[in-house]
Structures are given as C-alpha cells and as structure tokens.
LUMKERO-761653 format. One record per residue (C-alpha): residue in three letters; x, z, y. Coordinates in nm, 2 decimals. Layout:
BEGIN
{aa: ALA | px: X | pz: Z | py: Y} $
...
END
This chain:
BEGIN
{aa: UNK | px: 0.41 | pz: -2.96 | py: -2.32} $
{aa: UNK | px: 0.07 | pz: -2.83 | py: -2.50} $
{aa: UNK | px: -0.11 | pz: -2.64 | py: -2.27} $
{aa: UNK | px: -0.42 | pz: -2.45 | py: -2.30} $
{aa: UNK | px: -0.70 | pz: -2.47 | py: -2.08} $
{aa: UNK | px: -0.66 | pz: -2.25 | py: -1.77} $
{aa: UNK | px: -1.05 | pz: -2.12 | py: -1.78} $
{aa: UNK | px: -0.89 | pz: -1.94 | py: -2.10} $
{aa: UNK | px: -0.93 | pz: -1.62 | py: -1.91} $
{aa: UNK | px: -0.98 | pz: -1.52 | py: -1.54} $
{aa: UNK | px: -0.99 | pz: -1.19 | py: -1.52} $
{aa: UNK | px: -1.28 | pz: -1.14 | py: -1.24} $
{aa: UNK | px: -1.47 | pz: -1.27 | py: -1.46} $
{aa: UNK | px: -1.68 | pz: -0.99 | py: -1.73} $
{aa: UNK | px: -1.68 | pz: -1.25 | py: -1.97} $
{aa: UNK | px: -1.33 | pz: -1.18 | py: -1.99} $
{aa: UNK | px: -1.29 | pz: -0.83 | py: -1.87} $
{aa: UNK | px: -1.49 | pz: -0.57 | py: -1.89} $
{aa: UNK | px: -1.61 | pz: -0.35 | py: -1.70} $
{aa: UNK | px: -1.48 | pz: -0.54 | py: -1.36} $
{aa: UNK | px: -1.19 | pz: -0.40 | py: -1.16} $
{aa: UNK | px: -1.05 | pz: 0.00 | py: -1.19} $
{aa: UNK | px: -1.15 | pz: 0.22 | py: -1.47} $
{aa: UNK | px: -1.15 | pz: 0.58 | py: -1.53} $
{aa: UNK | px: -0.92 | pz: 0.72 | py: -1.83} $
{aa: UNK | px: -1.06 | pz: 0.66 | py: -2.15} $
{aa: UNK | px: -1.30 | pz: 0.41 | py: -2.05} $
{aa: UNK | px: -1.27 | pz: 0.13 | py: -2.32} $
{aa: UNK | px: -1.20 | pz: -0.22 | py: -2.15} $
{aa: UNK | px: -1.32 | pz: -0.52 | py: -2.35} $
{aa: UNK | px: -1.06 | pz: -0.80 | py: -2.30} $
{aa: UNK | px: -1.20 | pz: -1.20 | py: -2.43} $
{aa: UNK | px: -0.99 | pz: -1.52 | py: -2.40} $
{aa: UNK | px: -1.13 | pz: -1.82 | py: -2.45} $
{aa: UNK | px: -0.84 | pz: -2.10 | py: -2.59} $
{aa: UNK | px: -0.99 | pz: -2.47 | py: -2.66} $
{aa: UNK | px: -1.05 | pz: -2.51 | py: -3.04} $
{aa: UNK | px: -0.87 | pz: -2.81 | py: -3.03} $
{aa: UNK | px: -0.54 | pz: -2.66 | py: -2.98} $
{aa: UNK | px: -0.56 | pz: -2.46 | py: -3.25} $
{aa: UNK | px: -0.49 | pz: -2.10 | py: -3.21} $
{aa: UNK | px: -0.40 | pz: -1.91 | py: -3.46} $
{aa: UNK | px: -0.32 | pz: -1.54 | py: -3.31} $
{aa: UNK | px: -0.39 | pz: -1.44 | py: -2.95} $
{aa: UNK | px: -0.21 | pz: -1.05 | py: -2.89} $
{aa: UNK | px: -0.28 | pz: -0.88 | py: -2.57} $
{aa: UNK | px: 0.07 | pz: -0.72 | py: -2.48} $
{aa: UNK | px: 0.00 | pz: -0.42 | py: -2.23} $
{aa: UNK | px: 0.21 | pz: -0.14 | py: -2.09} $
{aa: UNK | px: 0.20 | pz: 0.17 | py: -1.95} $
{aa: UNK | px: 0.42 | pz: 0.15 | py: -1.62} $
{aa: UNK | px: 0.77 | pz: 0.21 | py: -1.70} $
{aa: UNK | px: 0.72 | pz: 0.16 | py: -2.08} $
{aa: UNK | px: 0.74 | pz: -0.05 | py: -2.34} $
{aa: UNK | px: 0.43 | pz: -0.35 | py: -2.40} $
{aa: UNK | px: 0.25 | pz: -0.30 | py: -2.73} $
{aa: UNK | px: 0.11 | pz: -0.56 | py: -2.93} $
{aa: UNK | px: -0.28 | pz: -0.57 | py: -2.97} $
{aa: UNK | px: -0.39 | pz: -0.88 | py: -3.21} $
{aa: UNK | px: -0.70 | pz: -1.03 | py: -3.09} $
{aa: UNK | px: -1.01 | pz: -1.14 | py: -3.35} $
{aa: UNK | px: -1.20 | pz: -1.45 | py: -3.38} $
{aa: UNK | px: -1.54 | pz: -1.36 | py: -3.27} $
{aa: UNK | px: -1.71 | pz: -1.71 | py: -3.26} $
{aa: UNK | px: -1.76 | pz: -2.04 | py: -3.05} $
{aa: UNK | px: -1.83 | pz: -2.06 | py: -2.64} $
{aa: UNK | px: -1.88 | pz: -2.43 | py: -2.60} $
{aa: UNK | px: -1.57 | pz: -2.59 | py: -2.69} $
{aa: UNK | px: -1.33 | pz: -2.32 | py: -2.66} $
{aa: UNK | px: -1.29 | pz: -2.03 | py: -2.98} $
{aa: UNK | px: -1.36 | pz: -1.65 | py: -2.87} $
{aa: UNK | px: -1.09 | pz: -1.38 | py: -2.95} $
{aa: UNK | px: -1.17 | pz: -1.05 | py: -2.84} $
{aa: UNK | px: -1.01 | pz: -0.68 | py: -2.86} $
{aa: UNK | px: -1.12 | pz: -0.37 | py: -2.70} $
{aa: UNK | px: -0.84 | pz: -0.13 | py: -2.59} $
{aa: UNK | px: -0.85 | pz: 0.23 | py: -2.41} $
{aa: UNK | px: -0.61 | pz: 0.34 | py: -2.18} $
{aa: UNK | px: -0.52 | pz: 0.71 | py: -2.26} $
{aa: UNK | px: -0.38 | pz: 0.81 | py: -1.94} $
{aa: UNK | px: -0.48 | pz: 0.76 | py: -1.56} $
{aa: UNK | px: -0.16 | pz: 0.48 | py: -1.38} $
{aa: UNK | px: -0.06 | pz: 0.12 | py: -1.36} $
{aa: UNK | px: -0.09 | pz: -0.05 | py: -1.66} $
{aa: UNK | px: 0.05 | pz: -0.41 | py: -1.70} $
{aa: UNK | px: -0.11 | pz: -0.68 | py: -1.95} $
{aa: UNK | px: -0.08 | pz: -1.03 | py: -2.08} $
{aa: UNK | px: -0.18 | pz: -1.23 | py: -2.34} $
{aa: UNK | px: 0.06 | pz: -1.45 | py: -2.63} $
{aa: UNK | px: -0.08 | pz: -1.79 | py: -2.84} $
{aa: UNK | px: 0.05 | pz: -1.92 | py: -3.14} $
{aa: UNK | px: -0.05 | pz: -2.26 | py: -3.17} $
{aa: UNK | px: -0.11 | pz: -2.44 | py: -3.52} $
{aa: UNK | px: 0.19 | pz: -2.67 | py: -3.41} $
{aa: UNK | px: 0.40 | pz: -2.37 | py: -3.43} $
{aa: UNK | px: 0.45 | pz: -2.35 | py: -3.04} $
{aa: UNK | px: 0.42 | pz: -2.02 | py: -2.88} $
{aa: UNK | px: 0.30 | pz: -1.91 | py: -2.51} $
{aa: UNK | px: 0.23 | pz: -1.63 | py: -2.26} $
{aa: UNK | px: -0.07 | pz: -1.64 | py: -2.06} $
{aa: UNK | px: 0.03 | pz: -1.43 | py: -1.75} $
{aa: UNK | px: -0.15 | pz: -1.35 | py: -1.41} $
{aa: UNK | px: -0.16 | pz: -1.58 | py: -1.12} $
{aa: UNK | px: -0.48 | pz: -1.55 | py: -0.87} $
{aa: UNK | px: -0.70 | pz: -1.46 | py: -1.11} $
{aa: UNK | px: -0.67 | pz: -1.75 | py: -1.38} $
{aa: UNK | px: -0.48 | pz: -1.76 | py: -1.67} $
{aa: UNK | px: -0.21 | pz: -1.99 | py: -1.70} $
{aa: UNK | px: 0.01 | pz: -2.07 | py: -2.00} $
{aa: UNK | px: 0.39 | pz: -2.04 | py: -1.99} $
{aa: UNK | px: 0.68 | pz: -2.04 | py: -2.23} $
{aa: UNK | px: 0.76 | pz: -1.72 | py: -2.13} $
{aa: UNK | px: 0.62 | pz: -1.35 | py: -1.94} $
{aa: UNK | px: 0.62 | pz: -1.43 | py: -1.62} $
{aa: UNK | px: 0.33 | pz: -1.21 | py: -1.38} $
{aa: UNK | px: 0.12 | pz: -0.97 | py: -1.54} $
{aa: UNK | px: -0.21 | pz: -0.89 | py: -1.48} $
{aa: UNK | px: -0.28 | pz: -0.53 | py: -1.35} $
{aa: UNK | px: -0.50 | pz: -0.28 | py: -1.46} $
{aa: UNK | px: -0.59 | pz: 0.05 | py: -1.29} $
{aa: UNK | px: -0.66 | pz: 0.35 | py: -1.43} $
{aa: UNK | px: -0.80 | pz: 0.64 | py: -1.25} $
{aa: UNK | px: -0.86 | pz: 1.03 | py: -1.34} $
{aa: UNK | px: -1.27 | pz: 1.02 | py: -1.39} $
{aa: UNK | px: -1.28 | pz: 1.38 | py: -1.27} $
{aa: UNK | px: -1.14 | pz: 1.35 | py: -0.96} $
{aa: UNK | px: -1.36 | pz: 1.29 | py: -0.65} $
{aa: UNK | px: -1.35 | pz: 1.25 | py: -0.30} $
{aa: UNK | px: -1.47 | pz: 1.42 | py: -0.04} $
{aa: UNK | px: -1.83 | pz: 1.39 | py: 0.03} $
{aa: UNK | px: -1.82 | pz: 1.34 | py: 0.42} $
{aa: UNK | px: -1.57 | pz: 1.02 | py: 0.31} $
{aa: UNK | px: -1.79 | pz: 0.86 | py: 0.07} $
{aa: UNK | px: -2.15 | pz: 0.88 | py: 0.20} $
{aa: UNK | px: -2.05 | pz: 0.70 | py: 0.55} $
{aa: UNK | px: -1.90 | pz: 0.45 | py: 0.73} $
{aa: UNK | px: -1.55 | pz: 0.40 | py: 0.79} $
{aa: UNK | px: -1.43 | pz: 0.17 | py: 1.05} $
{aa: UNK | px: -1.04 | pz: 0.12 | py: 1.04} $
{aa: UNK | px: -0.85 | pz: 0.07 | py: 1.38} $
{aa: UNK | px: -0.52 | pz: -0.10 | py: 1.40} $
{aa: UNK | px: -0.42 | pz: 0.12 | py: 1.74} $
{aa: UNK | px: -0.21 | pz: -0.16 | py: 1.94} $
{aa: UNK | px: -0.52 | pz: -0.38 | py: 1.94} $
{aa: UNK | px: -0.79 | pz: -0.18 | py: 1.94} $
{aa: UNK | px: -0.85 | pz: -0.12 | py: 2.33} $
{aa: UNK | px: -0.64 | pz: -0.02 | py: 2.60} $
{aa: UNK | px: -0.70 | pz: 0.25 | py: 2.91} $
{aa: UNK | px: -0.42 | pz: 0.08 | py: 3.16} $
{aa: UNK | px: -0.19 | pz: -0.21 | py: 3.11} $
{aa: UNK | px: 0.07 | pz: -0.13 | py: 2.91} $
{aa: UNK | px: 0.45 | pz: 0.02 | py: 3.08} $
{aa: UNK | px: 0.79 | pz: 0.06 | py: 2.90} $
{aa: UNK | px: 0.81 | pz: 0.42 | py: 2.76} $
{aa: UNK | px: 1.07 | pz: 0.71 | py: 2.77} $
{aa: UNK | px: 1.25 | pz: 0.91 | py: 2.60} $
{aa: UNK | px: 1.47 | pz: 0.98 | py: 2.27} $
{aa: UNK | px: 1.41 | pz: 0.65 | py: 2.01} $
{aa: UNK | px: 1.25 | pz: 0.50 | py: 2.29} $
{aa: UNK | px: 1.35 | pz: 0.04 | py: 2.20} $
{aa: UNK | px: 1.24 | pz: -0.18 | py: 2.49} $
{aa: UNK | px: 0.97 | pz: -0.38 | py: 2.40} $
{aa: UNK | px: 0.80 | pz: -0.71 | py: 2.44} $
{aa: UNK | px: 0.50 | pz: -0.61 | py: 2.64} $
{aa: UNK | px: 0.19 | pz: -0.83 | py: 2.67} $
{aa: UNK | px: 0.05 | pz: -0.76 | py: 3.05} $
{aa: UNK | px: -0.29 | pz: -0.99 | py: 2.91} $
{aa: UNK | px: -0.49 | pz: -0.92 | py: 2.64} $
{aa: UNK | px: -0.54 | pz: -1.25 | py: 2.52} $
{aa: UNK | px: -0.18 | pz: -1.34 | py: 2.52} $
{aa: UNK | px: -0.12 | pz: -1.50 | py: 2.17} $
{aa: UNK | px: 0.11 | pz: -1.28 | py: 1.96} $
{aa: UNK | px: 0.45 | pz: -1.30 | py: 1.89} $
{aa: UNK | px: 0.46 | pz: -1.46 | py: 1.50} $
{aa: UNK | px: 0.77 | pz: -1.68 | py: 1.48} $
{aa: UNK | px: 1.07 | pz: -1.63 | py: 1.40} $
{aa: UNK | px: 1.36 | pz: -1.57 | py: 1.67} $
{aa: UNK | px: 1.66 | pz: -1.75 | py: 1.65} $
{aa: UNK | px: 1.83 | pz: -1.51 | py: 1.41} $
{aa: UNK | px: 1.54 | pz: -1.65 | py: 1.18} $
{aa: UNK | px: 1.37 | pz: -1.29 | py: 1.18} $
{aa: UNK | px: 1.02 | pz: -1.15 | py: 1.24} $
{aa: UNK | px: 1.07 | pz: -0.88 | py: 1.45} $
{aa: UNK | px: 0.66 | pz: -0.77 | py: 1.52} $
{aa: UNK | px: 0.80 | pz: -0.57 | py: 1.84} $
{aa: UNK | px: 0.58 | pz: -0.72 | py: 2.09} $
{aa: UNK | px: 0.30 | pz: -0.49 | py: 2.21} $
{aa: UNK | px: -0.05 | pz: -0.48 | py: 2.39} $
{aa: UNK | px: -0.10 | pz: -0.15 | py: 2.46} $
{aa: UNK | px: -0.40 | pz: 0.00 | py: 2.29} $
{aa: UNK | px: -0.40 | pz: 0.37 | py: 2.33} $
{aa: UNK | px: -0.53 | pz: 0.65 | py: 2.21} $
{aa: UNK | px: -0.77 | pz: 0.73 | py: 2.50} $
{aa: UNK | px: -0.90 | pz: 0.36 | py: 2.44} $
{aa: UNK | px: -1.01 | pz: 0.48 | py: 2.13} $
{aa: UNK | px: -1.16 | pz: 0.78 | py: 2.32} $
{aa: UNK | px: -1.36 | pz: 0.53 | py: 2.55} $
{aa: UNK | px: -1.48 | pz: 0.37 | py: 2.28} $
{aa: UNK | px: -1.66 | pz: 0.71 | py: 2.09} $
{aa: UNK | px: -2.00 | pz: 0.54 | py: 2.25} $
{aa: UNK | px: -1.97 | pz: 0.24 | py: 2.05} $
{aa: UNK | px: -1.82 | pz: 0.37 | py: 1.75} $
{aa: UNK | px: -2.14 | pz: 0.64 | py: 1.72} $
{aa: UNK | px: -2.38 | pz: 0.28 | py: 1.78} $
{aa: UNK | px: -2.22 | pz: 0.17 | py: 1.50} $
{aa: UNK | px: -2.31 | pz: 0.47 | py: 1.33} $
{aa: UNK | px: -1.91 | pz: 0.51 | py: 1.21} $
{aa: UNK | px: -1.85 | pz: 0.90 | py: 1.05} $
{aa: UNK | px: -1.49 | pz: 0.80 | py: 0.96} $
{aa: UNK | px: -1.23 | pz: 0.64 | py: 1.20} $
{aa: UNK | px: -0.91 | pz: 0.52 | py: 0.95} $
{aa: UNK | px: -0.59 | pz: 0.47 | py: 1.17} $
{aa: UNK | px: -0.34 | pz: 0.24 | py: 1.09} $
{aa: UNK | px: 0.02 | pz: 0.43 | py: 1.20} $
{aa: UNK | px: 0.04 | pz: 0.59 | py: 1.50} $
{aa: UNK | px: 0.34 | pz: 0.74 | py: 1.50} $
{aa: UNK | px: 0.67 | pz: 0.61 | py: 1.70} $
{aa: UNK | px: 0.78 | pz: 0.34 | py: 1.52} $
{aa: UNK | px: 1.00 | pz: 0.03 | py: 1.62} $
{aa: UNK | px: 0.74 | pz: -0.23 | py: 1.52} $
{aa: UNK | px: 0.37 | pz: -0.31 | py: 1.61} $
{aa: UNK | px: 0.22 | pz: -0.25 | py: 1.29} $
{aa: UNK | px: 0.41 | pz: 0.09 | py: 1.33} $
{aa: UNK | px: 0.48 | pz: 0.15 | py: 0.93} $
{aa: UNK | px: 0.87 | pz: 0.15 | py: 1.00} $
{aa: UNK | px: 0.81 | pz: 0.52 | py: 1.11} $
{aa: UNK | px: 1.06 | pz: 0.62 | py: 1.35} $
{aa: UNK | px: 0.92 | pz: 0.99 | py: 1.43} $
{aa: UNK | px: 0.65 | pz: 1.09 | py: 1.20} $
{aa: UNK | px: 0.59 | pz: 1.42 | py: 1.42} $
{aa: UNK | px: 0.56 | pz: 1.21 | py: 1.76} $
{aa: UNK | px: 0.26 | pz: 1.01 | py: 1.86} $
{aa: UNK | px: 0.43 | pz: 0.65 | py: 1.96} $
{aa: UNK | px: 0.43 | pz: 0.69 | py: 2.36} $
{aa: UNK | px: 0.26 | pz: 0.35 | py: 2.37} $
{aa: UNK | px: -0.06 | pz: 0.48 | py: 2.23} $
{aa: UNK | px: -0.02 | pz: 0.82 | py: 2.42} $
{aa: UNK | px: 0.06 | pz: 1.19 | py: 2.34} $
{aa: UNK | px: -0.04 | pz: 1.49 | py: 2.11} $
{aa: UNK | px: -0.27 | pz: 1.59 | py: 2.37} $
{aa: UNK | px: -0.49 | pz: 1.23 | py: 2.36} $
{aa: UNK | px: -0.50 | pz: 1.29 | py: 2.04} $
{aa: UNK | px: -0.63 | pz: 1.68 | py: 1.98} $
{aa: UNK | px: -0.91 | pz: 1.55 | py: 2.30} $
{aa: UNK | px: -1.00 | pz: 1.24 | py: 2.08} $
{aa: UNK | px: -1.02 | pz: 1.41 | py: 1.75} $
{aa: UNK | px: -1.23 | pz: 1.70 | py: 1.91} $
{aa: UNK | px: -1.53 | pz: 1.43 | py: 2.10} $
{aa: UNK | px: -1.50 | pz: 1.26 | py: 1.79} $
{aa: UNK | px: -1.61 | pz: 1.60 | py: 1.61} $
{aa: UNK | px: -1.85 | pz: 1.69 | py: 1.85} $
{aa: UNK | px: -2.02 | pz: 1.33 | py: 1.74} $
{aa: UNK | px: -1.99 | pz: 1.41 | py: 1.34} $
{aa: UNK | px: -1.72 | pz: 1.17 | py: 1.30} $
{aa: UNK | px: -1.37 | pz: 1.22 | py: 1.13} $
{aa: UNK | px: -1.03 | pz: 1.08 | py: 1.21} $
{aa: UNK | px: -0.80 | pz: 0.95 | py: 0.90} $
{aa: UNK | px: -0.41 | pz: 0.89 | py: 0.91} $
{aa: UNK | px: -0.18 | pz: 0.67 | py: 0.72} $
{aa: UNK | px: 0.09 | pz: 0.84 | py: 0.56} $
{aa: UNK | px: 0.34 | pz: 0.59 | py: 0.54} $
{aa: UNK | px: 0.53 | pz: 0.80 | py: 0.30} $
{aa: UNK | px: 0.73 | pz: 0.56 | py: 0.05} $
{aa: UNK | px: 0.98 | pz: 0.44 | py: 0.34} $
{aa: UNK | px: 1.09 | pz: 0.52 | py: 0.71} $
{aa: UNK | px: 1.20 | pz: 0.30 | py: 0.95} $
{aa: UNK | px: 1.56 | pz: 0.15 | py: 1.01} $
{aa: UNK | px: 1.50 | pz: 0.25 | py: 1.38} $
{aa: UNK | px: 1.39 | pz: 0.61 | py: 1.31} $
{aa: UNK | px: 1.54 | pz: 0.97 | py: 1.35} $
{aa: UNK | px: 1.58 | pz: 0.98 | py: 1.00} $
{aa: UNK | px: 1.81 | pz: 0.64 | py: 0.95} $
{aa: UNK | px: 1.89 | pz: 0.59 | py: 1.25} $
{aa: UNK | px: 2.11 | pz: 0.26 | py: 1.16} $
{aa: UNK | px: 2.13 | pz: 0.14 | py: 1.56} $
{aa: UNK | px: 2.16 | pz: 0.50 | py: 1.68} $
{aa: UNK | px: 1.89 | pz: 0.53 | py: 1.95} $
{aa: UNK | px: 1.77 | pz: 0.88 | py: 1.80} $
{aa: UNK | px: 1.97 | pz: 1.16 | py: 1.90} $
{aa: UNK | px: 2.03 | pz: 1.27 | py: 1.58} $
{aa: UNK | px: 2.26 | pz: 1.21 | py: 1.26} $
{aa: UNK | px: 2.08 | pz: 0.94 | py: 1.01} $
{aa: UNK | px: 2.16 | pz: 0.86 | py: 0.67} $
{aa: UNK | px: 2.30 | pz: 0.53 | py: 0.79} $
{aa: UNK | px: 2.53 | pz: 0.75 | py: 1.00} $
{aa: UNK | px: 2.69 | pz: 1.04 | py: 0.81} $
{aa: UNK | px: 2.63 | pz: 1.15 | py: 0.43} $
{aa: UNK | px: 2.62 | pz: 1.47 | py: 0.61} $
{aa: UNK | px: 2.32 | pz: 1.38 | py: 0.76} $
{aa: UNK | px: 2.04 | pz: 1.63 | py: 0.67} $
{aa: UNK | px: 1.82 | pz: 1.30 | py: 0.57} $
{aa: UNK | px: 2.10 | pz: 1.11 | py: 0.32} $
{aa: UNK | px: 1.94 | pz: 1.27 | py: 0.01} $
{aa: UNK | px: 1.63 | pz: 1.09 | py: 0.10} $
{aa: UNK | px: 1.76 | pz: 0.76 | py: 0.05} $
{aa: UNK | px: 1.89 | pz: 0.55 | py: -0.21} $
{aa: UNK | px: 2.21 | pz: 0.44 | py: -0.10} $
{aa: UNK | px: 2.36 | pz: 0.18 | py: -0.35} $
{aa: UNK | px: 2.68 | pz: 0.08 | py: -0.13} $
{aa: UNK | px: 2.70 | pz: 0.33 | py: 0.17} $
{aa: UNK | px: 2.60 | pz: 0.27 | py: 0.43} $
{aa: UNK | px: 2.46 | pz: -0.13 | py: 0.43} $
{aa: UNK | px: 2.33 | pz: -0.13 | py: 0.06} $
{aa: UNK | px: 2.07 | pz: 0.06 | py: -0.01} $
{aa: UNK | px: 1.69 | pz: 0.06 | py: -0.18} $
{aa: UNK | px: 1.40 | pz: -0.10 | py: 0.04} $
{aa: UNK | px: 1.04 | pz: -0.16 | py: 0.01} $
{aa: UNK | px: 1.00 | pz: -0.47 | py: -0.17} $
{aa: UNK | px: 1.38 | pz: -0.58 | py: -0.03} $
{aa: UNK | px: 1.25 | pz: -0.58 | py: 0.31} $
{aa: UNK | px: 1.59 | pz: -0.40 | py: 0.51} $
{aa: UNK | px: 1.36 | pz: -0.26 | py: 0.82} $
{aa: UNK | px: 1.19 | pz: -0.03 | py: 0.54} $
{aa: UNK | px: 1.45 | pz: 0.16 | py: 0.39} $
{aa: UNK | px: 1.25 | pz: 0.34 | py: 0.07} $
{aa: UNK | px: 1.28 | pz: 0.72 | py: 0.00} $
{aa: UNK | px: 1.32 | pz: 0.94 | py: -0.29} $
{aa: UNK | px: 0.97 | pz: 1.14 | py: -0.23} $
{aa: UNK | px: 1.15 | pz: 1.39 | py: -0.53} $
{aa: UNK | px: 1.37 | pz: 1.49 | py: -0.28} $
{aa: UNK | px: 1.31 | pz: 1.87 | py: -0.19} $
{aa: UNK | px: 1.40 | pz: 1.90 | py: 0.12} $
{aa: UNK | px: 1.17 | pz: 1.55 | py: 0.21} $
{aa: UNK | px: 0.89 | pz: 1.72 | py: 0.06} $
{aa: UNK | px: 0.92 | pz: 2.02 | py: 0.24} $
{aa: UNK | px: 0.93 | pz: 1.79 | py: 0.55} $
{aa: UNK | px: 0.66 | pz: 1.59 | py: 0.44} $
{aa: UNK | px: 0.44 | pz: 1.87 | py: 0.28} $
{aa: UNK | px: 0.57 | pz: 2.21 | py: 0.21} $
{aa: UNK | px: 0.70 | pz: 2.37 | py: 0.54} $
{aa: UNK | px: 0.49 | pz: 2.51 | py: 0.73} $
{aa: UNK | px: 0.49 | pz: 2.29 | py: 1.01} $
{aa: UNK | px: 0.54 | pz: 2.00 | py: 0.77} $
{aa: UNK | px: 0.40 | pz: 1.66 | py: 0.86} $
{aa: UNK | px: 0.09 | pz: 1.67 | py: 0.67} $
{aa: UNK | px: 0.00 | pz: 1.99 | py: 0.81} $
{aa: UNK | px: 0.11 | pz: 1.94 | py: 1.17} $
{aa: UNK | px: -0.18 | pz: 1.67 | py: 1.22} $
{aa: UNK | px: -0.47 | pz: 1.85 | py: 1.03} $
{aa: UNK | px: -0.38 | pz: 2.14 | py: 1.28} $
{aa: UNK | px: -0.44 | pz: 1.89 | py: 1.57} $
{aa: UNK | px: -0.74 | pz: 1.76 | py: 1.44} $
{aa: UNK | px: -0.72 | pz: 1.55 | py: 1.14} $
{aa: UNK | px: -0.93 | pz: 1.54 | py: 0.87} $
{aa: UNK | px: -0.75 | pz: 1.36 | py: 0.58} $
{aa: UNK | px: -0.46 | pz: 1.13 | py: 0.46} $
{aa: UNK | px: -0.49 | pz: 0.77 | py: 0.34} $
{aa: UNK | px: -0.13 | pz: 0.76 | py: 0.17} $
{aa: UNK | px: 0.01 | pz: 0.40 | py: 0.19} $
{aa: UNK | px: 0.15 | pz: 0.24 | py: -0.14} $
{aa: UNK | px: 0.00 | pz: 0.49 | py: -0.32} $
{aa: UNK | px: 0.08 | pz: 0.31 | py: -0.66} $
{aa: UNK | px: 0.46 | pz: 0.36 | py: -0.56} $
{aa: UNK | px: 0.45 | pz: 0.71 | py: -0.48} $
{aa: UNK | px: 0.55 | pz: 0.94 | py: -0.81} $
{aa: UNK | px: 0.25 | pz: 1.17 | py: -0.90} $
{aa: UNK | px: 0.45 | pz: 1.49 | py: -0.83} $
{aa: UNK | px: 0.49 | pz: 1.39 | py: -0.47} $
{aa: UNK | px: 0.08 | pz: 1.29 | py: -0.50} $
{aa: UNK | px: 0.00 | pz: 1.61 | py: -0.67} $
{aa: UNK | px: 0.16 | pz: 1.86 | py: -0.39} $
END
C-alpha cells in the first residue's frame, strides 16, 4: 500500500506540537504534519475528542515546504481541562485515504483509527502546595527499600502466607507459575522502621518529600491490590511505626506522601473478599454485602469490571456514596485517618480514571 513517511509527525517533537507535553485550558496548541510532497496530499484533518465524546474534524492548511515533505498546520484550543484524544486523516491524490494514529511517539499511517495520541489538559489556576514543589521528592517502594530484621510470616485477619526472601539479594520472583500467572507475592521485608533508620540519609540527600508506594495490607508486593486500606500491611509494620516515622521525619522538615490506590481494591481484600480470608462479607460473597454497590458486577459473582482486564484488580464505582464516605466523607474515612497519623498529602493513582466528582471531594 502507499504509505507516508513516518517522520510525518512525532509528537515530542515542537515542530509538530506545540507547546511540548500538558497544557493548561485554553492554551492554544499548534499541531504540524509533515506528508512527502510526492504522495500528494490533498487534505490532512486533525480529528480530536474530548474523552467520552465525539472527534471533530479540524482541516489542516498548506503552510509551505520543509525539505521534501509539504507543511499543513492548524492551531486548536481545548476549552475544558481532561483527556483529550487526537489523530490525524490524509487524502491522497490517488484517492486513498489514511489515519495517522499514535504509536511511541511517531506517526504511522493506517487504513483505519487505531491508537490515539493523548493530550492533557489541566486547570491553569490550580496549584500545588508550596512545600511539594520547591523540594525534593524521593519515592520509596516499601518492600525494597530497607529492612530492620529479616522478614517472619504475619498474623492476623487477611493475613495470605507469603513467599519470604530470608536474603536480600535473592533474585525476585518474575515468572510465571505453572497456572501460567504472575502472582508478585514474594516478599523481602522492608519496613517501616527501615525507613526510619534511614531519616539520616534521606536528610544528606536533602529529600523534603518521602512518596510511598502502597503500604497498606495488600495480597501482592507492589501492594496496589489493597486488601485493608485502614491497616498498615504487618510486613512493613504497624500504625505506631508509622505516627514515630512520620513525626522524626517532621522534626527534619520532611513530609510523607501516600498512594491512594482508589480506582480498584484487591481480590484478596475485606472488601471482595473472593477467597474469603477477611472476616467479613465481600461483594464476591453476598449482594448483601455492605461493599457490592462498589463494584461493577456484570455476571455475579465471576464477571465483573477490572482495571485494564486484570481480575486481581477488581475496579470501583468511586460515585458510590457510601465508598465515598469510606474513602472521604466520614469522619474517620481513609483519607482522613492517615493525615491524623501524620500524613501530609495524597498522590491518587490513575488519576486520569478517577471521575472528577470523586477528585473534587
């Protein structure tokens, strides 16, 4: 088939976009793509959407020459801060017609949409807080951070035996078992009063922000299946190792940050509870369960919505009342339960696929 030149756009590039990267409401973005004269183009129309609308149609104009490619250009302003989706279409002069789409960075030409590009747009007048901005953040991922003691099997309610690595340098679990899963449960044991060991080094660095990864009880390593988002996963310690931690690292002018893993819970969690090792009623248990408005159940109980299809992540409606109060509202909601003990802030994860309501509150 014809094709067109995949330097037609890259969209890193300022010659093709610009400004580079995010842009605040109302900014105008100045899109260029550069097809090779010989093809002959005759329209090039930037398609974009708002997420969850419709694309419109914006032509491109011939602007001049760029070695042996034509320039087409159009400038467009994006009204409202979200996700916004874009390609580009081509008439040839043979008659043929193609859809540049995304695909790591470059533009390649297709018979049909496939990837879009994405373009972010943020509200200009919002700003973070000072003490976030004007230092240095150094993120911890808690199981492999440092550890106080070698790591023991843990007790209590949701409480999954784990793989437990007794060295250090063991090499991590990464391949599949024989049931051809991933199933990230084996552990190292870095702790919260590691990180408290640590302050010294943190303050050399000249760190103001520590940015946690999870560290709530969760079934996996990487702890964002949250199985307990009000219990500090007994690996890494307890609510007491982390009011000391966050207090020295106070004393030092530094700030602790949490991931609010907020879009999904865990399949192992008090809330799903699909294997039953909580002591209460999940979703995947009862539609009685105080938690089965928080899911999207498609086919009770085994069918339901997940992030990104993955069926350890079982997504939430964050409209739900009754999460939101959990999550935000109640008085000892989760949000509020940590700053108490001594956070300072929230990274929220997948924050693109969280509905600005639940952002707003």
């Amino acid at each position: 088939m014809n094709r067109i030149s995949d330097s037609m756009f890259h969209s890193r590039s300022t010659a093709c976009k610009k400004p580079y990267g995010a842009v605040p409401a109302g900014q105008a973005v100045e899109f260029s793509v550069y097809p090779q004269r010989a093809q002959g183009a005759l329209h090039v129309t930037l398609w974009i959407e708002e997420d969850g609308c419709q694309a419109e149609s914006h032509p491109l104009h011939w602007c001049g020459y760029q070695g042996s490619h034509d320039r087409y250009t159009v400038t467009y302003t994006p009204p409202h801060p979200g996700l916004y989706w874009y390609y580009f279409s081509v008439e040839l002069a043979d008659g043929l017609h193609y859809c540049a789409r995304g695909y790591g960075g470059q533009a390649e030409l297709l018979e049909s949409v496939g990837d879009k590009y994405q373009l972010t747009v943020y509200d200009g007048d919002y700003h973070t807080p000072r003490w976030f901005g004007e230092g240095i953040t150094y993120n911890i991922f808690p199981d492999r951070f440092c550890r106080d003691k070698a790591p023991e099997q843990p007790e209590g309610e949701g409480v999954i035996p784990r793989v437990l690595h007794q060295n250090w340098d063991d090499i991590p679990v990464y391949l599949p078992d024989e049931h051809g899963e991933i199933l990230n449960n084996d552990f190292f044991g870095g702790t919260l009063r590691g990180v408290y060991a640590k302050l010294d080094y943190l303050e050399s660095l000249h760190v103001t922000t520590i940015y946690f990864n999870p560290i709530f009880q969760a079934y996996s390593n990487h702890r964002y299946d949250t199985g307990d988002y009000k219990r500090i996963d007994p690996l890494l310690g307890c609510e007491e190792d982390f009011r000391a931690l966050c207090s020295e690292a106070a004393r030092r002018g530094m700030r602790v940050v949490l991931d609010g893993v907020f879009n999904h819970t865990g399949y192992d969690s008090r809330y799903f509870n699909a294997r039953g090792h909580y002591d209460s009623v999940g979703a995947f248990q009862s539609k009685e369960s105080p938690y089965f408005s928080w899911f999207d159940f498609h086919n009770w109980p085994n069918e339901y919505g997940s992030w990104w299809g993955i069926y350890t992540l079982p997504q939430v409606n964050e409209s739900d009342g009754s999460y939101q109060d959990y999550i935000i509202e109640d008085e000892d909601s989760v949000v509020r339960r940590w700053l108490r003990l001594g956070a300072s802030g929230w990274r929220l994860d997948v924050a693109d696929e969280l509905p600005d309501s639940f952002i707003r509150s």
